[in-house]
TIVORO-290802 format. One line per field, with one value per residue (C-alpha): residue in three letters; x, y, z. Coordinates in steps of 0.05 Angstrom, whole numbers, plus 32768, in hexadecimal, padded with zeros to 4 digits. Layout:
BEGIN
residuo (ALA; ...)
x (X; ...)
y (Y; ...)
z (Z; ...)
REM end
This chain:
BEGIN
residuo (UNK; UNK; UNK; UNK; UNK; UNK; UNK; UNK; UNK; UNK; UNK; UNK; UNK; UNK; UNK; UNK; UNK; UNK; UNK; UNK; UNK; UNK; UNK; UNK; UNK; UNK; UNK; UNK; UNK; UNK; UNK; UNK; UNK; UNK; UNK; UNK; UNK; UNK; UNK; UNK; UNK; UNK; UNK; UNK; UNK; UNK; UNK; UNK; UNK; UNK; UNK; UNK; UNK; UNK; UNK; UNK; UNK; UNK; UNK; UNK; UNK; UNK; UNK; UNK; UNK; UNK; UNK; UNK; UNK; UNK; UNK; UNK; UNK; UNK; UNK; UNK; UNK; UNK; UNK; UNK; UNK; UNK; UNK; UNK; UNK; UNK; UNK; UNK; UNK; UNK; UNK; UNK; UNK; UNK; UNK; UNK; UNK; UNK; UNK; UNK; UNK; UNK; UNK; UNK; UNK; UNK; UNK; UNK; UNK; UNK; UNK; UNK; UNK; UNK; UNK; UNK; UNK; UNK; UNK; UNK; UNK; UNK; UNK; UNK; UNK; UNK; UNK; UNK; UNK; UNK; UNK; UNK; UNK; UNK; UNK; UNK; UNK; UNK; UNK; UNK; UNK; UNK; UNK; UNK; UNK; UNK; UNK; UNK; UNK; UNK; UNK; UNK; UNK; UNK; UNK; UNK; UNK; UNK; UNK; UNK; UNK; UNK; UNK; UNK; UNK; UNK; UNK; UNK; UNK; UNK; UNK; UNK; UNK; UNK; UNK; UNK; UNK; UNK; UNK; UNK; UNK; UNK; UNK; UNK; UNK; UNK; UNK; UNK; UNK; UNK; UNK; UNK; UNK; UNK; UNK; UNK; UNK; UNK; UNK; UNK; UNK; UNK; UNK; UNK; UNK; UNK; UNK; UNK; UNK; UNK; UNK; UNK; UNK; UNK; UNK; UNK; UNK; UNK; UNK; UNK; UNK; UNK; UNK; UNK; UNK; UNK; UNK; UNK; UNK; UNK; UNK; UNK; UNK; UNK; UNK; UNK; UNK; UNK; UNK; UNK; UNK; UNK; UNK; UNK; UNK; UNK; UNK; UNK; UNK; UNK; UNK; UNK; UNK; UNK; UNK; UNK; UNK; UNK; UNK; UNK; UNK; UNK; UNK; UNK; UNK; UNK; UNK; UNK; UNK; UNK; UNK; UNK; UNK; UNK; UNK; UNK; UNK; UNK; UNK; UNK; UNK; UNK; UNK; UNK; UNK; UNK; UNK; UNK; UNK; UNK; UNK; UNK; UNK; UNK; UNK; UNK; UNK; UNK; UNK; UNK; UNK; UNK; UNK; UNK; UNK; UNK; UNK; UNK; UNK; UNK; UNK; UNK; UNK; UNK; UNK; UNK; UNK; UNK; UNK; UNK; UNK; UNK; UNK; UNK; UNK; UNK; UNK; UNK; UNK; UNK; UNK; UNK; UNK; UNK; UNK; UNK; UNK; UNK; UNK; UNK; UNK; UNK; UNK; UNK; UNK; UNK; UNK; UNK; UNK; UNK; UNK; UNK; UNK; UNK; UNK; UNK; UNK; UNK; UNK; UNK; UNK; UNK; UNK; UNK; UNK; UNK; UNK; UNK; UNK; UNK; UNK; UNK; UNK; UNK; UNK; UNK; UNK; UNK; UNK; UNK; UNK; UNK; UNK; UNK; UNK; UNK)
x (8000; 801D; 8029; 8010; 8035; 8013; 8028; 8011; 8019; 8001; 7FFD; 7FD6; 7F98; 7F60; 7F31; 7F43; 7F0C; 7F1B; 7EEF; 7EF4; 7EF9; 7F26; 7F59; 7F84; 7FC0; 7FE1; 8024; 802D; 802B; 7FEA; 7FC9; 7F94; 7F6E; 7F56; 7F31; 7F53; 7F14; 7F3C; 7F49; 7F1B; 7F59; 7F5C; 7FA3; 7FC2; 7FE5; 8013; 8050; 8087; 80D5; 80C8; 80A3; 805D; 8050; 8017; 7FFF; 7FCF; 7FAD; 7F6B; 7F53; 7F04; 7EF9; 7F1B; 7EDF; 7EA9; 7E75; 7E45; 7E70; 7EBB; 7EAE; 7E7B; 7EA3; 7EAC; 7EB5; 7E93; 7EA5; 7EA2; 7EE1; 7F0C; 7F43; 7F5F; 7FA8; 7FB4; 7FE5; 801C; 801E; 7FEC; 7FB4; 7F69; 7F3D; 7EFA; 7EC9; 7E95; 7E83; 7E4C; 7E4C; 7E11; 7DFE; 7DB6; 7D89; 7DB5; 7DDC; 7E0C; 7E2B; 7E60; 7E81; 7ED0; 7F0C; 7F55; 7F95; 7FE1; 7FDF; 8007; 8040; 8018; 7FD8; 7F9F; 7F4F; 7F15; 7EC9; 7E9B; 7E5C; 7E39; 7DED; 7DBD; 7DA5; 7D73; 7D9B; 7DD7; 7DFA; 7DF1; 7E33; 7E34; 7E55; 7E8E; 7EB8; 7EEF; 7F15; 7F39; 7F37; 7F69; 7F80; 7F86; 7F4A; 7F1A; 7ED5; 7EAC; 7E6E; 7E41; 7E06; 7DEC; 7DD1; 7D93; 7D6B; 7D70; 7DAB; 7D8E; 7D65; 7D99; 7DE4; 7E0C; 7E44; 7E6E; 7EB1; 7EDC; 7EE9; 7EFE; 7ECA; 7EA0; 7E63; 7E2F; 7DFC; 7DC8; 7DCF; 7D82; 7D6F; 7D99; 7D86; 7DA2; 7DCB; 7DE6; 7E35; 7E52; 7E8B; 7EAD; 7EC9; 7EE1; 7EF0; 7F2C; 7F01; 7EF1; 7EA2; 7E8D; 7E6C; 7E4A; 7E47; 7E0C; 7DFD; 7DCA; 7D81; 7DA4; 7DE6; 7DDB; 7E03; 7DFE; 7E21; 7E2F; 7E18; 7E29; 7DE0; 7DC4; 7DCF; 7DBE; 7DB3; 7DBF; 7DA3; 7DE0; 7DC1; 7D7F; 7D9D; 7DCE; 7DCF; 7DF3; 7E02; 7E4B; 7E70; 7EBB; 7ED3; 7F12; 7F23; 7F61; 7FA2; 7F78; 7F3E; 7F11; 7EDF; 7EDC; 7EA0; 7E9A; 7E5A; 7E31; 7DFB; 7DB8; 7DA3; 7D85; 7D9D; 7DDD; 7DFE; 7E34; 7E6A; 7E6A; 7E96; 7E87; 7EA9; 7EA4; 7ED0; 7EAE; 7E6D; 7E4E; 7E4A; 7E64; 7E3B; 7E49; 7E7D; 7E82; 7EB6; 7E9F; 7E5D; 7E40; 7DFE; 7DDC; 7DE0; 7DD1; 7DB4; 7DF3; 7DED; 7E2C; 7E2C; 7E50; 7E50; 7E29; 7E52; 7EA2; 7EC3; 7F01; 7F21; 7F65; 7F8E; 7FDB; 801E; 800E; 7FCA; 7FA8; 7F66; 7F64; 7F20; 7F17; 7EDD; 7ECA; 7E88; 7E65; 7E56; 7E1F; 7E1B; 7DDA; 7DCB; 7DEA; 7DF1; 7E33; 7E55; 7E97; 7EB9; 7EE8; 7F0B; 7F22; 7F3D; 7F4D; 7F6A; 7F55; 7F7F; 7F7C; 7F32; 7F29; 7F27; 7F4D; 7F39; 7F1E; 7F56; 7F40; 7F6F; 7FA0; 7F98; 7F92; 7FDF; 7FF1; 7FC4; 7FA7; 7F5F; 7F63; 7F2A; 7F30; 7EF9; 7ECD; 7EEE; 7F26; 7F47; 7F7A; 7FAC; 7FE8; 802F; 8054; 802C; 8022; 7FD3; 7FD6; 7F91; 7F9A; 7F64; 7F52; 7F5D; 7F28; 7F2D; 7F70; 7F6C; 7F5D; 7FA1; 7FA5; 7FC8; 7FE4; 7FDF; 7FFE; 8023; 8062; 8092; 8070; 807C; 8089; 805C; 8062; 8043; 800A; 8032; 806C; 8037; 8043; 800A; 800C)
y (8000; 804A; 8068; 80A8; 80E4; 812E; 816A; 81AD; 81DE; 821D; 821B; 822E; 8208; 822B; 822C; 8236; 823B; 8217; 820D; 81E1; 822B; 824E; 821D; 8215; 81F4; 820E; 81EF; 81C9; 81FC; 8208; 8240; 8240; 8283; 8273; 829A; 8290; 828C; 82AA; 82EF; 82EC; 8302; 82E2; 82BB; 82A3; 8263; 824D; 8217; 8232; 8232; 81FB; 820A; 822E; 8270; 828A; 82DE; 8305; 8329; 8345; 8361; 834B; 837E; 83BA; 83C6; 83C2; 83FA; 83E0; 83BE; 839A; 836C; 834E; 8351; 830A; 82E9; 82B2; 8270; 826E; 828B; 8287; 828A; 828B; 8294; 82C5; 82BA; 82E8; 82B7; 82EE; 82DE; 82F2; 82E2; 82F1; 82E9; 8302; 8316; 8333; 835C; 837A; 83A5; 83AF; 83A6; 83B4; 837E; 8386; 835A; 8364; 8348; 834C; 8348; 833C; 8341; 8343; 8360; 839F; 836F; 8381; 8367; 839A; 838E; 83B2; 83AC; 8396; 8398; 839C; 8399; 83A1; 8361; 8349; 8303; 8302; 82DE; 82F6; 82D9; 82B5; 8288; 829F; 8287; 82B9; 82A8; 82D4; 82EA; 82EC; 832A; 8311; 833F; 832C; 830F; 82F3; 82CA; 82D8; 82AB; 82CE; 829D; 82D6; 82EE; 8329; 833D; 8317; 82DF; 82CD; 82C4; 82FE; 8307; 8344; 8354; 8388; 83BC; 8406; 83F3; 83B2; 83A3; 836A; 8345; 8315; 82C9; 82C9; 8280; 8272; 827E; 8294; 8269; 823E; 821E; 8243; 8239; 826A; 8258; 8291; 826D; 8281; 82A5; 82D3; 82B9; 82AB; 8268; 8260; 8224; 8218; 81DC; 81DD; 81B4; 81AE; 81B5; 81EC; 8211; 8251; 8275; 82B7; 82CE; 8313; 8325; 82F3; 82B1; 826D; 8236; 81EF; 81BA; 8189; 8159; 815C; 8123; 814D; 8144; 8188; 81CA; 81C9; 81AA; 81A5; 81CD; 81D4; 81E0; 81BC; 81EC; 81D2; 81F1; 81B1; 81C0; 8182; 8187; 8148; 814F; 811E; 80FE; 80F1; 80A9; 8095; 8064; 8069; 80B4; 80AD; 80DA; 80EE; 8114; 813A; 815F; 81A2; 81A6; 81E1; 81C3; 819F; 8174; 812E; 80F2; 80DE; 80B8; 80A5; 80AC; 8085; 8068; 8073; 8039; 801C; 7FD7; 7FB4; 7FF3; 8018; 8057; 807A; 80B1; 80EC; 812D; 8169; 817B; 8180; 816B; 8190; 818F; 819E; 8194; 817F; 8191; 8153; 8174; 813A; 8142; 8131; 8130; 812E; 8126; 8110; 80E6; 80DA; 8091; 8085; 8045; 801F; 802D; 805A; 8080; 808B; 80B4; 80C0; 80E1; 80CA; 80F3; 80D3; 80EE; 80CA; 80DF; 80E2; 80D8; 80B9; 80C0; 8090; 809D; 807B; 804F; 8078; 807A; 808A; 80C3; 80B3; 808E; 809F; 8089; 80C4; 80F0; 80CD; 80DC; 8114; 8115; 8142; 8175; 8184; 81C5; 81B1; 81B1; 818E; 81A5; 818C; 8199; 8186; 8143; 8135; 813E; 8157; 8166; 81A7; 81A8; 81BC; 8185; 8173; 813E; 8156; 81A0; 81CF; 81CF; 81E8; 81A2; 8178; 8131; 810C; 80D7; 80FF; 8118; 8149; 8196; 81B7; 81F2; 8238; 8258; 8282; 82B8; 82B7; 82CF; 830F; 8339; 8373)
z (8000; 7FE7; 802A; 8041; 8059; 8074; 8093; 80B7; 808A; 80BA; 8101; 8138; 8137; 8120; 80E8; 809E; 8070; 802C; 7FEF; 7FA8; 7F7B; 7FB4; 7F9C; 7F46; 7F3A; 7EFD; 7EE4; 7F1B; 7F50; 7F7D; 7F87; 7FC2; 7FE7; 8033; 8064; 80A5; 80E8; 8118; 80F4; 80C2; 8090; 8041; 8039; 7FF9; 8000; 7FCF; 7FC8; 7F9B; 7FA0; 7FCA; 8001; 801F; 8021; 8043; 803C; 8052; 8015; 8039; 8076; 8072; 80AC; 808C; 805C; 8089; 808E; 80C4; 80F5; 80E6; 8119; 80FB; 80BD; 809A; 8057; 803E; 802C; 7FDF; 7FCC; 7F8E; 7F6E; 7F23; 7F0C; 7ECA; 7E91; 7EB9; 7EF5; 7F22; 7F4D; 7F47; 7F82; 7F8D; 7FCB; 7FEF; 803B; 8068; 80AE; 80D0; 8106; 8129; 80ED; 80B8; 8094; 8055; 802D; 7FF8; 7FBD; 7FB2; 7F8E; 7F9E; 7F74; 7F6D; 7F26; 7F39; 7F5E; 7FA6; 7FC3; 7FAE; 7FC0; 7FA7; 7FAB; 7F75; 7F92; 7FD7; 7FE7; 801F; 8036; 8073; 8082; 80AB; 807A; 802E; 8016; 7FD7; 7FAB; 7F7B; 7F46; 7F21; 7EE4; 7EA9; 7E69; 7E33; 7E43; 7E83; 7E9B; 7EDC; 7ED9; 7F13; 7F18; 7F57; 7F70; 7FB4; 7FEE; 7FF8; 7FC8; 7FE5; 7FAE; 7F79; 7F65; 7F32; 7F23; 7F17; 7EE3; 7EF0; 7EBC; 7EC9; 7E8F; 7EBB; 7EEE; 7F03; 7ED5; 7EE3; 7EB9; 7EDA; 7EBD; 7EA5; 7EB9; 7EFA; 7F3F; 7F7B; 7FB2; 7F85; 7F78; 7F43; 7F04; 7ED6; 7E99; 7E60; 7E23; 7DF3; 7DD1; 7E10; 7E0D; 7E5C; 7E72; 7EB7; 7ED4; 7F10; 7F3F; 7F6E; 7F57; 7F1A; 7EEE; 7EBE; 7E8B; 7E72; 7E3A; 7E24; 7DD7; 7DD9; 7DEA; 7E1C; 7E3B; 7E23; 7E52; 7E52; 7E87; 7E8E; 7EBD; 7EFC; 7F1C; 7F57; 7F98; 7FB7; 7F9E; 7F99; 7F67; 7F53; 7F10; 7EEB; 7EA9; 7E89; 7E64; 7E28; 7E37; 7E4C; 7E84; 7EB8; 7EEE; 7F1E; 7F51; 7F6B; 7F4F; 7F75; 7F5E; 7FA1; 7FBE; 7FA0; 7F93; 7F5E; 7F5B; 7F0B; 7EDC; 7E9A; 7E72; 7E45; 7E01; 7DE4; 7DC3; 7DF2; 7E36; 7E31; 7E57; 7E94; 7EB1; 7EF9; 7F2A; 7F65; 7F7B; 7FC8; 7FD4; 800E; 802A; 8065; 808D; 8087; 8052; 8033; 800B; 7FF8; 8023; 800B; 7FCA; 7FE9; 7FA8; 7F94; 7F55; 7F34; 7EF3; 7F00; 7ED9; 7EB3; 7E9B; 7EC4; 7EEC; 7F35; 7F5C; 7FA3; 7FCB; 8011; 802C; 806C; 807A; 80A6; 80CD; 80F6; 813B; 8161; 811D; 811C; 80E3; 80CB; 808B; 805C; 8020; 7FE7; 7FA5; 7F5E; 7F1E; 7ED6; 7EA4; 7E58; 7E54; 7E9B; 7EEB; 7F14; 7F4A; 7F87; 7FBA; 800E; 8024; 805E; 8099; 80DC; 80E8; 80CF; 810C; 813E; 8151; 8119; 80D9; 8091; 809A; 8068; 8053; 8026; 7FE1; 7FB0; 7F8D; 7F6C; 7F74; 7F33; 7F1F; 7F6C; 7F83; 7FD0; 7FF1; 801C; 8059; 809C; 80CB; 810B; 813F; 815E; 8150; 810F; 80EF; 80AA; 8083; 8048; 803A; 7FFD; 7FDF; 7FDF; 8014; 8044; 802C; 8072; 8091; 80A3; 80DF; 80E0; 8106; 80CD; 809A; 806A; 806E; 8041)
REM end
């Protein structure tokens, strides 16, 4: 059996918020954007010149206008990576005070050589929480553009699409709806897709005038879905598939014409009173130096009487037109009493797929697990802020 190795890669213990579209790999070097609990601060975490670096790009609480204390992002942040090697990050966040609640919509970049943020949008809302889910990506002149889906209605009933030209610009995507998990694909052509899972898998493209729609599949089981698009241009979405009793974990792909069929990754069933099944849509995905496709997912089992649960990540890897065979992540040899929370992401290093999550059991250290040797970790209090 391939052993397992992991690592902290930031210490204290605390809670780092991850997500599937907070995290690219591009070349073989990943690229991930965190919110760290304990501050309430954005980091980008990276691995280059052979080791992590952790900054601190954004102060959540330095743009409040209510309250900063009540000042926090949400936890549907992205990330995408631009021909010149900068970042692009987008993300959103509420506060409130009394009656009045705010949220807001931004973006983050190192264009310029230093960490700059600026607002898109913000909105009055009457929920504490009016986040919403994001998903940033670049056009060929390497040029911003966001898609929004708010989790009140309060903003909008639809998805947003907002480009950058001067100032920010948005157009509703006619035929989605709001609180839903979100992709962004700009074709070499500069023409915007939208990708959106939530009752269904729908996608929507831009024809200079409008948006077209397309209903991929009705059969999904949880809003969130993992998205990445190859150096070639392919679009890969794995989500899972609600075929009660079993809920496959399926794949489909996007060349430029249409949606391929489907092709599963893993099946969860039911037997003998137990019921396993995958978690509510925590699948991450990621395209190595090697222009492969890793997936990674986690799933709750559920046992009989006294109902005990328990999670369990695994991750496989597509390549030549077939998946690999579903591997478990890790093994408790590696920490004791500890468990991979649901927050999480992969990413590759070179060829090498390493899932990057917030650990529970033994404390809530941020960590890596691979194949490959261990990559070493900084501390939180070493981090650049800017």
């Amino acid at each position: 059996m391939t052993e397992w190795y992991g690592s902290d890669i930031v210490e204290p213990y605390n809670f780092w918020w991850i997500t599937g579209n907070g995290a690219t790999t591009v070349n073989g070097v990943p690229h991930l954007v965190l919110n760290y609990d304990d501050d309430g601060c954005m980091y980008y975490l990276t691995y280059q010149g052979g080791a992590w670096s952790l900054t601190m790009i954004d102060d959540v609480a330095s743009h409040s206008l209510l309250d900063p204390h009540t000042a926090q992002a949400g936890y549907d942040f992205s990330i995408t990576i631009d021909s010149n090697g900068k970042v692009h990050i987008a993300y959103s966040a509420t506060e409130y005070t009394g009656g009045n609640r705010r949220a807001w919509l931004r973006y983050v970049t190192n264009v310029t050589g230093s960490w700059v943020s600026e607002e898109v949008a913000h909105w009055t809302v009457s929920v504490t929480y009016g986040t919403g889910s994001t998903s940033i990506a670049v056009d060929s002149g390497n040029n911003p553009h966001i898609a929004y889906s708010p989790h009140t209605n309060d903003i909008t009933s639809t998805a947003l699409y907002y480009s950058k030209s001067g100032s920010w610009s948005s157009i509703a995507v006619t035929g989605s709806t709001y609180k839903n998990w979100l992709g962004l694909h700009i074709d070499a052509n500069d023409i915007p897709y939208v990708l959106e899972g939530n009752a269904a898998l729908k996608w929507f493209a831009w024809n200079g005038s409008g948006w077209s729609s397309t209903t991929i599949t009705t059969s999904i089981s949880s809003a969130k879905c993992g998205f990445a698009i190859t150096p070639a241009g392919v679009v890969h979405v794995v989500y899972a598939e609600d075929s009660n009793p079993t809920y496959n974990l399926v794949h489909r792909t996007w060349s430029g014409s249409s949606w391929s069929g489907t092709t599963t990754v893993q099946v969860f069933g039911e037997a003998l009173g137990e019921a396993n099944r995958i978690d509510q849509g925590n699948v991450s995905l990621t395209v190595d130096a090697s222009s492969r496709v890793i997936a990674s997912w986690d799933a709750y089992y559920y046992t009989t009487p006294p109902w005990e649960d328990f999670q369990i990540a695994y991750w496989a890897v597509y390549n030549n037109d077939a998946w690999s065979i579903p591997e478990q992540i890790g093994n408790a040899s590696i920490w004791p009493g500890s468990e991979i929370y649901e927050e999480f992401a992969v990413v590759a290093i070179g060829s090498e797929p390493y899932l990057i999550f917030e650990e529970q059991g033994t404390g809530y250290a941020l960590r890596e697990i691979s194949h490959a040797a261990p990559k070493g970790y900084v501390y939180v209090y070493n981090v650049q802020e800017v």
